[in-house]
C-alpha positions in Angstrom: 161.2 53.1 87.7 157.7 51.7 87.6 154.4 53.7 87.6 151.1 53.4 87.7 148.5 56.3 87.1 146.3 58.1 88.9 143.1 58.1 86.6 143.1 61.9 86.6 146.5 62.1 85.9 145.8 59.7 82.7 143.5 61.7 81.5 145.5 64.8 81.8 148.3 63.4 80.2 146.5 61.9 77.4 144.4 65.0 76.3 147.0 67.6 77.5 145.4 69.4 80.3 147.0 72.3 81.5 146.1 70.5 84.7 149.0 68.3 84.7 152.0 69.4 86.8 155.3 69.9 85.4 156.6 67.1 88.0 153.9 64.7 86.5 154.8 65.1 83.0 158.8 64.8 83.6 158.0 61.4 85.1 155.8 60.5 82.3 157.9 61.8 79.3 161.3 59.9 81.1 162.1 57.0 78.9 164.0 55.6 81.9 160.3 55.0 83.4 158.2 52.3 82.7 154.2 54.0 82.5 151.9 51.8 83.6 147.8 52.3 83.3 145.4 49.9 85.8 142.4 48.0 84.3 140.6 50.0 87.5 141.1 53.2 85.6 139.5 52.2 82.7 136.5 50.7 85.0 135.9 54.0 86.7 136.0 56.3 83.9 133.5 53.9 82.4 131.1 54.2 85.0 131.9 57.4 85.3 131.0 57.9 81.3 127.6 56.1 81.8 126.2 57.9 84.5 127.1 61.4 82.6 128.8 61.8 79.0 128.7 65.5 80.4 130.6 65.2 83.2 133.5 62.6 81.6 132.8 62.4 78.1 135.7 60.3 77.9 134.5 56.4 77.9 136.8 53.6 79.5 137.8 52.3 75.6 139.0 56.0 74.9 140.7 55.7 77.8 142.5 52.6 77.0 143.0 53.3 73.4 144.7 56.4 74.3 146.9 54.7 76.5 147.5 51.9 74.5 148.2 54.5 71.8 150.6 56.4 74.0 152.7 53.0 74.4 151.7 52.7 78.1 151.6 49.5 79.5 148.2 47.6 80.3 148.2 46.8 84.3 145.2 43.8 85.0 143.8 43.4 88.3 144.6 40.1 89.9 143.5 38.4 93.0 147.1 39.0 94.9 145.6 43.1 94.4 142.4 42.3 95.5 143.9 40.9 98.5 146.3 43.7 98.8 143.5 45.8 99.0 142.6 46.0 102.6 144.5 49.1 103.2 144.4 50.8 106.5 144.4 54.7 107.1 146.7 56.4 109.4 145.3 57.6 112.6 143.6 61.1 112.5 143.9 61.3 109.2 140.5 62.2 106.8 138.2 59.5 105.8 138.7 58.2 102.0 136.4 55.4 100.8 137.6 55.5 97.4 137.9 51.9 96.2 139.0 52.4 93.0 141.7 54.4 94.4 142.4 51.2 97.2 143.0 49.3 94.0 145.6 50.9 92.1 147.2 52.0 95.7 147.4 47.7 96.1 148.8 47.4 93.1 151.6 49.4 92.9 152.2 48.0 96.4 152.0 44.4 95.2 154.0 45.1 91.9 156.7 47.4 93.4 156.0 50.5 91.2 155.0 54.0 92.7 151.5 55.1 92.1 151.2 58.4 90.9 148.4 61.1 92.5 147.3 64.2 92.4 145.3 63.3 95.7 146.9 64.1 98.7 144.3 62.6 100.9 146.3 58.5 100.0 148.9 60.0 102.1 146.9 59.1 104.6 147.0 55.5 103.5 150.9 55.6 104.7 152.3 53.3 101.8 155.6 54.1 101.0 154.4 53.3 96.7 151.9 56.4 97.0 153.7 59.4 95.8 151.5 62.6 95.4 152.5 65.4 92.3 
């Protein structure tokens, strides 16, 4: 099976958080998978790292470093994701204007992996790719 990463669950993973579910880290550590990490992720944890080293003192090269390190597999954002990305929300369901999320959500969508969360408010984007750990 093909994932792609939350960018919380990458970082977990990566620097061994305790945060990381037992679930997440099965799917992860199972050769069978195929681990994928999106070129979003490492744009939002770099903006994230230049607006405060305090708050993620992990920059977006780190980031992909570690993954490249860890023998993930790079995911680039093409226009068929960007296109992808017009994702509708279920009815009465919360408000999410995450578009970083919307991205990786698009891509697994468009490349037929899973896209692995922590966030249980993408249920609410009611794609069958979105599975929440």
């Amino acid at each position: 099976m093909k994932y792609v990463l939350d960018s919380h669950i990458l970082i977990w993973a990566l620097f061994a958080d305790e945060k990381l579910l037992r679930q997440a880290c099965a799917i992860i550590n199972n050769r069978k998978n195929e681990i994928y990490y999106s070129a979003a992720s490492v744009w939002k944890i770099g903006i994230k790292h230049s607006k405060s080293q305090k708050k993620m003192p992990i920059s977006g090269g780190l980031l992909a470093e570690s993954c490249d390190m860890a023998d993930m597999l790079s995911l680039p954002i093409t226009k068929e994701h960007a296109l992808a990305a017009g994702l509708r929300r279920g009815e009465n369901t919360p408000p999410h204007k995450a578009p970083f999320d919307k991205i990786l959500i698009a891509q697994a969508k468009s490349e037929g992996m899973v896209f692995l969360t922590y966030d249980h408010l993408l249920e609410g984007y009611e794609e069958d790719c979105v599975r929440t750990v």
